[in-house]
N, C-alpha and C positions, 0 to 999 in steps of 0.2 A: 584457591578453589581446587578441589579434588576431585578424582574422575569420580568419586562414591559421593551420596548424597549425603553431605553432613547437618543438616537442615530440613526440619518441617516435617507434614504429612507428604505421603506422596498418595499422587490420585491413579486408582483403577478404571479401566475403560468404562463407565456409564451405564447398565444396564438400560435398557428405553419402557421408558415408563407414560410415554405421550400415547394417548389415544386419539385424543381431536385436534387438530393441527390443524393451525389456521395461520394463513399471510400471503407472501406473494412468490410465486413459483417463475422465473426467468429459464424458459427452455427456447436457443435461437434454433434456427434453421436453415440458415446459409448454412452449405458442404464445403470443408477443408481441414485442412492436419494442420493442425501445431507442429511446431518446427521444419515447415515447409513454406517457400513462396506461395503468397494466395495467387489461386489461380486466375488467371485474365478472366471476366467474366463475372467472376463471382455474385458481383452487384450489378444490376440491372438498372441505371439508370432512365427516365422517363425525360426528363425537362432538358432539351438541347443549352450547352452551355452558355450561348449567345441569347436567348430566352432567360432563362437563369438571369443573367447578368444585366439586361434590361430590366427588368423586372426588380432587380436592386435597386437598380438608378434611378427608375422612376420615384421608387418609394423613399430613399434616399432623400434627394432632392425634393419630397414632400412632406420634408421632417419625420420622417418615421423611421427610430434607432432600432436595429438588431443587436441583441445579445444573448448570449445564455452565461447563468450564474448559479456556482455550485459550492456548498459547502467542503471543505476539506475533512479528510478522515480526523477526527480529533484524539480520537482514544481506541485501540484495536486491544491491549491488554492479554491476558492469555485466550489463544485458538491465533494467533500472531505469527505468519509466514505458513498457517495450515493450509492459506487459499493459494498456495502456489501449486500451478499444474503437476508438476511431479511430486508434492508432497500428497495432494489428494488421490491419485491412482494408488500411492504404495502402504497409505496411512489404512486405505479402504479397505477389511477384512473379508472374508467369504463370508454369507450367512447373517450378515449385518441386519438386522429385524427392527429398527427406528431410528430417527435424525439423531438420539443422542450417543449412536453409536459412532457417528460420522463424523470426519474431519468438520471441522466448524469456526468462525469467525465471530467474535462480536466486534461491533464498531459503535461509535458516539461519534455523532458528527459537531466539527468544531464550526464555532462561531466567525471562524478566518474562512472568508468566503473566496472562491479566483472567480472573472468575471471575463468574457471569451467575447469581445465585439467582434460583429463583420459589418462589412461596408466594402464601397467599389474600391479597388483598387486606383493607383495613377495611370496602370499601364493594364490597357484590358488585355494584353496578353498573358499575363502575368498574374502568380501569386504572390505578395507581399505579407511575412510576418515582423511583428516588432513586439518587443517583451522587454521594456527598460526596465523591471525587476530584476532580469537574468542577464542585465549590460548589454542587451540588443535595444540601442538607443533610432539607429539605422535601420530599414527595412531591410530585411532578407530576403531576397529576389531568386525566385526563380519562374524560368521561362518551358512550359516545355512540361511533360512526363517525367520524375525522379528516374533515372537510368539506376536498379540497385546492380551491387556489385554481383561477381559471380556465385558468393556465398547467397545471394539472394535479399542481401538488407541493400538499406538505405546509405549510402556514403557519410551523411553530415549527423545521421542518428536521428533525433528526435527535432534537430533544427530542422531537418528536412518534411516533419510532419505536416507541417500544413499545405504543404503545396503536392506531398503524397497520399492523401487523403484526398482533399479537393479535389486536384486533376486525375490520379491514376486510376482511385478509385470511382470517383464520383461526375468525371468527363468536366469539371466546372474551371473556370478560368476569368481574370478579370477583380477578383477579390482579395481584399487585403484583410488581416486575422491579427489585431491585436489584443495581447493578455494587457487587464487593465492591474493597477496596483495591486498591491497583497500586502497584507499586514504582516508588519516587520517580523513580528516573532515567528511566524510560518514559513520564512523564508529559510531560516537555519536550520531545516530540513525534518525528514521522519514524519509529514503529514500527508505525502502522496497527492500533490500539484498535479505533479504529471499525468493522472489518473483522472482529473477532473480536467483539465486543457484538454487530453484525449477523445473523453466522452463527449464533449463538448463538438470537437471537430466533427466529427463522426457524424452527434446530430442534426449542428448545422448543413453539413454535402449531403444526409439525407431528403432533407427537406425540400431545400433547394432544388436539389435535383430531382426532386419524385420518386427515390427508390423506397421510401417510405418504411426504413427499416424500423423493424421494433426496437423498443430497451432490452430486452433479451440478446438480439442480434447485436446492438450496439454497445455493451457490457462484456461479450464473450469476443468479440470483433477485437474490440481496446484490449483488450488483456494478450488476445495472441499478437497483434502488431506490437508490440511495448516490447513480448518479449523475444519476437522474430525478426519484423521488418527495421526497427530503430534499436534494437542489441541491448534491450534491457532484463530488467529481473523482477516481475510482479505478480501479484495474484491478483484476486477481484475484487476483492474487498473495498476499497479506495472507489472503484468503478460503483457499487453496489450504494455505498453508505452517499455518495453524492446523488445518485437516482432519484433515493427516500430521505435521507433526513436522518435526525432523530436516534433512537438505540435502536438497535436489528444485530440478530445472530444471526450469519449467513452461513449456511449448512448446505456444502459442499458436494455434489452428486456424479461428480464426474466420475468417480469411483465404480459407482452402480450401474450407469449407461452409457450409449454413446455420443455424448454430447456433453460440451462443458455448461452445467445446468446446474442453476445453483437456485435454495430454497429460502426465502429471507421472511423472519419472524419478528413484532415487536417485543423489545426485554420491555421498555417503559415508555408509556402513556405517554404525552404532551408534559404534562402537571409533575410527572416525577421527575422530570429532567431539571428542573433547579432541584430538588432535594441533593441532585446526583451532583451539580454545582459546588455545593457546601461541602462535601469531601474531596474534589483533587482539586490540581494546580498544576498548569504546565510547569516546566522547569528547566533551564541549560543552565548546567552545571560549569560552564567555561567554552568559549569558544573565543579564538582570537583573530581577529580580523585586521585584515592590512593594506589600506589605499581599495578598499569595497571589494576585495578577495580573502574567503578564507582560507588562513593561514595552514592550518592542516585540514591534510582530503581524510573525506569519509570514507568509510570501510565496507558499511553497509550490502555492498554486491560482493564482496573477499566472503567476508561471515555468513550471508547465506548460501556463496558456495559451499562453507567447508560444512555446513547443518547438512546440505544437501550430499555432499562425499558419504559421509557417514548413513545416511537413509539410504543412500545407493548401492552402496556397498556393503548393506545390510552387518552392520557395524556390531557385535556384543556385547557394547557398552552405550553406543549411539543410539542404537535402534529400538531399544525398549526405553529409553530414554525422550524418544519422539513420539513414542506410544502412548508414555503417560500423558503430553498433553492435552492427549484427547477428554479423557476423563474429565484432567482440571479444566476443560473449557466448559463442559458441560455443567460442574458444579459452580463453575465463577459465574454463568448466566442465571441458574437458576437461584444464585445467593443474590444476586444484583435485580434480578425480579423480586426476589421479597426486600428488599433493603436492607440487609445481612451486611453491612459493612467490613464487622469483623472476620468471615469469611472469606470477604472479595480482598482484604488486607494478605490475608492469610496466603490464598490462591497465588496471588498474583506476585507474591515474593519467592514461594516455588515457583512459580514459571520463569521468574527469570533467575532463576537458581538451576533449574534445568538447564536453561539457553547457555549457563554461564558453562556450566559441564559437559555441555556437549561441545564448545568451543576449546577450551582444555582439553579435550578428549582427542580432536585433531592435532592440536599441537604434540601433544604429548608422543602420539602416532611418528607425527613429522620427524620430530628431535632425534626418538631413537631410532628411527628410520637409519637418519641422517648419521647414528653415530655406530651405526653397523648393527645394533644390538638385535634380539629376533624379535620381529612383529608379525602382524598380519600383512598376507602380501598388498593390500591396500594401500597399508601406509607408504612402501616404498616409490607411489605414487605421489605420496603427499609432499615426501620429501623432498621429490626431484623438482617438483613444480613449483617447491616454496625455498627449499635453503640449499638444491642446488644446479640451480637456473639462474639469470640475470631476466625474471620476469617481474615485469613492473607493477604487475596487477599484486604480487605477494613482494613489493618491498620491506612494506611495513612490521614483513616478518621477518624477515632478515634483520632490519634492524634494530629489531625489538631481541634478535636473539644474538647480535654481535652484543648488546648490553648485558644482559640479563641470562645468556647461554643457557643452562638445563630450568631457569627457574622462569624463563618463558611458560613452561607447563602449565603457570599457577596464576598465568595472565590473560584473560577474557578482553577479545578484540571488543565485542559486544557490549561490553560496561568498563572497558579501558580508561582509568584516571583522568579525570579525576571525578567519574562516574560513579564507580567500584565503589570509593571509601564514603560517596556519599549515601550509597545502597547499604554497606554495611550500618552504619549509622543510623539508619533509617529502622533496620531492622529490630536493633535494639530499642528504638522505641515507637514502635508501632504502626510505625511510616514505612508504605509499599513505595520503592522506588522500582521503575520502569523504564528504561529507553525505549522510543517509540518506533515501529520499524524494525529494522535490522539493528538499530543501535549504534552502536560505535564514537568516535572521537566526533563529538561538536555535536551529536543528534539533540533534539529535545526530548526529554523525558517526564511522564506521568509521576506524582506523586497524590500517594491515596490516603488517609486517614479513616478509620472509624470513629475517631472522635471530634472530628468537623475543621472545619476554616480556622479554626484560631491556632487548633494545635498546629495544623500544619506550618501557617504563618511564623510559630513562636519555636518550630523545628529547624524552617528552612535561613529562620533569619539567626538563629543562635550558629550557626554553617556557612555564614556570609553567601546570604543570599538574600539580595532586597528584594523588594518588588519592583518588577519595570516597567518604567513609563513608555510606551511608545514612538513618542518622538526620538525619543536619545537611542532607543533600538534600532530605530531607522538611519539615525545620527552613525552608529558603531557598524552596521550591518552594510551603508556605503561610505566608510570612511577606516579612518583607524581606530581600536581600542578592544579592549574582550568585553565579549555580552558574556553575563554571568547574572542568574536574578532566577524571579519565580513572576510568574502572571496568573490571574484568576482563570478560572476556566469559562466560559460561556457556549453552552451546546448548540449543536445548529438543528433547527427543526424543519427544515422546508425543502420540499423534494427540490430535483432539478425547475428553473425556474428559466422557460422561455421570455426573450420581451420583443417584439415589431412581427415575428413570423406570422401571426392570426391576422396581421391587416395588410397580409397579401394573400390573404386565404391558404397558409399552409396551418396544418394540423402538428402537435409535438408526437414526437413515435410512441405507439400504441403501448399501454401499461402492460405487466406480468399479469400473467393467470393469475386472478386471484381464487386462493385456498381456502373453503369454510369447511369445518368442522370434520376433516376427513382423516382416515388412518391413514399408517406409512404403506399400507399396499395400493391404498386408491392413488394415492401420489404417485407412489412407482409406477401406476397404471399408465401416468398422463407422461410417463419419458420414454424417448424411444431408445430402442438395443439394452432394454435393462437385461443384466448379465447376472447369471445365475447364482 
C-alpha cells in the first residue's frame, strides 16, 4: 500500500440534495464535557435504592424476569470511526447546508443479539456482575461507590461498569447484572458488545431508579463514559444501531451544535433487509485461540489512534484523506437505498483502501521519523511514542519493524495478514472485503458481492474458508484451535427490547424526536448552540 491512491474512484464531499428529511432526531440534555469526570449530581435519581430493591424482590420472587436485549452492530461499512467524538468536531466544515454534508455512519444491525439480566443480588449491599462469555465465571463484587482514580476513571475499566453506573450514578445497590450468552462468532470481536451491555445498564439504573432518562440521554451518556470513565475508544454508532434495529445512517451533529446529537434515518425498509442478506457474509479470516484466550491482541484502539494523530494534526496526506470519507459514505447509503450493489462493492473497497493509507501514512511518518530523515514535526511524535519508547500500547510496531524495518511502510495494522491478501483477492474479483471496526489481527470482516450468496460462497471457499458451524466456533473460541470460515449474515431488525420492567409499572426511556418531512434548517432549529 502507498501513501497515493493506487486504486478506484475517489469520493468528493457530497453536495446536499435532501429536502424532506425524515427519522429520528436523539438530542440529550443532561450538562457535562467529554473528557471530564461527570459531575456529581448530574442524574437526579427519584426511587431510594432500598425501594428500588424491594421492589425487585417482590417481583422476582413472583416470577417476573428482567431483562433488556439488544442487537449488536452488524455491518458499519464506510462513514466507519466517523462517529467518533473527535472525528465529528474536525470532519464538520463551516457553512455545511445538509446531513449529506456531514460526518455520517451507516449501520445493519446483526442478528448476534447480547441480552443484559438483572435480578437481586446475594448481598443487598452489593453490586454483583458475571459474564461467563468474557471468563467472568464468578461474580464481580463490589461494595460501595466505584472510588475513580485521580485521572478521574474507573480503576478495573469497563469491569467496574455495573456497579458504576448502578451505584454512582443511579444511588441503586443490591443487584446483580448478568451478560447472558453470545453467539460464538461475535465474540471474536469488531461488533461493539460493549455498546449494547452499556446502553443497557444505563437503562436499566434509569428505570429503576426513576430518573427516567431518555434514549438520547442514554446514547450520548454511553458514548462519553466508554470513552472517559472506563478508558475506552468509541463513537455512537453501536449505541444508535442497538436502539433501532435495522439499516439507519446516523448523521453526526455534534459538529453543528452544542451537544453530542445525532440524526438517525432509515436506508431500508423491514422487507429489503433479506435482499441485503443475499450479498454479504461475515468473515474471520484466521484467528488462533489457545486454552479460550486469543492468541494475538487486537489493535483496534493502536489504529484508531494513529487515523486520529493524523486528523489532529491536520496531516497533508491524512487529512484530505479523512475527508473523502465523507462523500463515500454518502454515496455508499444512497447506492444501498436503491440496491446498487455494484456501487456499494465499489465504495466500500475504497474505503478501506483509504483506511489502509492512512495507516501507512503514519507509519511511514514513524520510520523516518525515527531514522532522522526530514518530516513534518508531527511525526517526530510518532516516533518517539512507537519505535522509541518501550510502550506496550505500540509493541506490535516495533515488532513488526525489528522484521520488516523500512517495508513496515507498506503494512496496514488495520487489514494486517492475513486480512490484506484476502482483500486484495477479493478485489480482483469483485468481492468488497472489510474489517469491521477498527480492524486489525483476529477482527471479523464484511464480505460483499453484487452478484449474490453463491459468488461469495464459491470466492471465500476457493481461499480456504468454510462455512461455520456454530458449535465448533464455540468449541475453538473457549478452547484451542483457529477459527477461520465465513457465516451467513442475518440482520437484526428490532429496536432495543425491554422484558418484566411494564409489570412493575416502569415505562422504557422516552423515544427520539421523531423527523417528518422537514429541511436541514428546521432540524438545526430543534438543536441547541447550533454554531454558525
Amino acid at each position: 500500500v502507498s501513501t497515493q491512491s493506487t486504486w478506484g474512484r475517489r469520493f468528493a464531499r457530497a453536495a446536499s440534495s435532501q429536502t424532506n428529511i425524515n427519522g429520528h432526531l436523539f438530542v440529550p440534555t443532561l450538562k457535562y464535557s467529554f473528557g471530564k469526570p461527570l459531575p456529581v449530581g448530574t442524574i437526579q435519581p427519584k426511587t431510594p435504592a432500598h425501594e428500588a430493591l424491594k421492589t425487585l424482590k417482590q417481583a422476582s420472587s413472583a416470577g417476573v424476569h428482567f431483562s433488556i436485549t439488544g442487537h449488536m452492530r452488524g455491518l458499519d461499512g464506510p462513514g466507519s470511526s466517523l462517529d467518533l467524538p473527535e472525528f465529528q468536531l474536525r470532519l464538520t466544515e463551516p457553512g455545511v447546508t445538509g446531513i449529506n454534508e456531514l460526518p455520517s455512519t451507516l449501520t445493519v444491525a446483526s442478528g448476534f443479539e447480547s441480552t443484559v439480566r438483572i435480578e437481586p443480588a446475594s448481598d443487598p449491599e452489593a453490586i454483583e456482575y458475571v459474564a461467563t462469555d468474557y471468563g467472568l465465571y464468578k461474580p464481580h463484587v463490589n461494595k460501595g461507590a466505584v472510588v475513580l482514580t485521580p485521572q478521574g476513571k474507573c480503576p478495573k475499566g469497563m469491569l467496574d461498569a455495573p456497579a458504576y453506573v448502578l451505584t454512582n450514578l443511579f444511588g441503586l445497590k443490591g443487584i446483580r447484572v448478568t451478560v447472558e450468552a453470545i453467539a460464538p462468532m461475535a465474540l471474536a470481536g469488531g461488533m461493539e458488545s460493549s455498546n449494547v451491555f452499556l446502553t443497557s445498564l444505563l437503562a436499566a439504573g434509569s428505570m429503576l431508579s426513576g430518573a427516567n432518562l431518555s434514549e438520547a440521554d442514554i446514547f450520548a451518556l454511553a458514548v462519553k463514559l466508554e470513552n472517559d470513565e472506563f478508558s475506552g475508544l468509541t463513537g455512537g454508532q453501536g449505541h444508535l444501531c442497538c436502539l433501532l434495529g435495522g439499516a439507519h445512517r446516523h448523521v453526526w451533529l455534534s459538529g453543528v451544535c452544542d451537544s453530542y446529537a445525532a440524526f438517525s434515518h432509515t436506508v431500508l425498509p423491514e422487507a429489503s433487509l433479506l435482499d441485503l442478506e443475499k450479498h454479504i457474509m461475515l468473515v474471520q479470516a484466521g484467528k488462533e485461540y489457545l486454552n479460550g484466550k486469543a492468541v494475538t491482541a487486537r489493535t483496534a484502539a493502536l489504529t484508531n489512534n494513529m487515523w486520529t494523530d493524523l486528523l489532529r494534526d491536520n496531516d497533508e496526506v491524512g487529512l484530505p484523506l479523512h475527508k473523502e470519507k465523507i462523500g463515500a459514505t454518502a454515496t455508499y447509503t444512497a447506492a444501498l437505498a436503491r440496491k446498487d450493489f455494484k456501487t456499494v462493492v465499489e465504495v466500500v473497497q475504497r474505503y478501506t483502501e483509504i483506511r489502509d493509507l492512512i495507516t501507512c501514512r503514519w507509519l511511514t511518518l514513524a520510520v523516518d521519523a525515527h531514522l532522522g530523515r526530514q518530516v513534518p514535526e508531527h511525526a517526530k511524535a510518532y516516533a518517539k511514542k512507537s519505535l522509541g519508547a518501550d510502550d506496550g500500547e505500540y509493541k506490535v510496531v516495533r515488532d513488526l519493524y525489528a522484521i520488516h524495518k523500512e517495508g513496515i511502510k507498506k503494512i496496514s495494522l488495520y487489514t494486517l495478514d492475513p486480512i490484506s491478501t484476502l482483500v486484495a483477492k477479493g478485489r480482483k474479483e469483485g468481492v468488497a472485503i472489510m474489517p469491521l471496526g477498527a480492524g486489525g489481527p483476529g477482527a471479523n470482516s464484511i464480505a460483499i458481492s453484487a452478484e449474490g450468496d453463491q459468488h461469495l460462497r464459491s470466492f471465500l471457499h476457493s481461499n480456504g474458508l468454510p462455512e461455520l458451524e456454530p458449535e465448533n466456533v464455540r468449541k475453538i473460541i473457549t478452547g484451542t484451535g483457529l477459527l477461520k470460515g465465513y457465516a451467513p449474515v442475518v440482520t437484526g431488525k428490532h429496536p432495543l427490547r425491554y422484558t418484566g420492567f411494564d409489570k412493575i409499572g416502569l415505562s422504557p426511556p422516552s423515544a427520539p424526536i421523531k423527523i417528518v418531512n422537514e429541511t436541514y434548517k428546521q432540524l438545526l432549529a430543534r438543536l441547541p448552540g447550533v454554531k454558525a
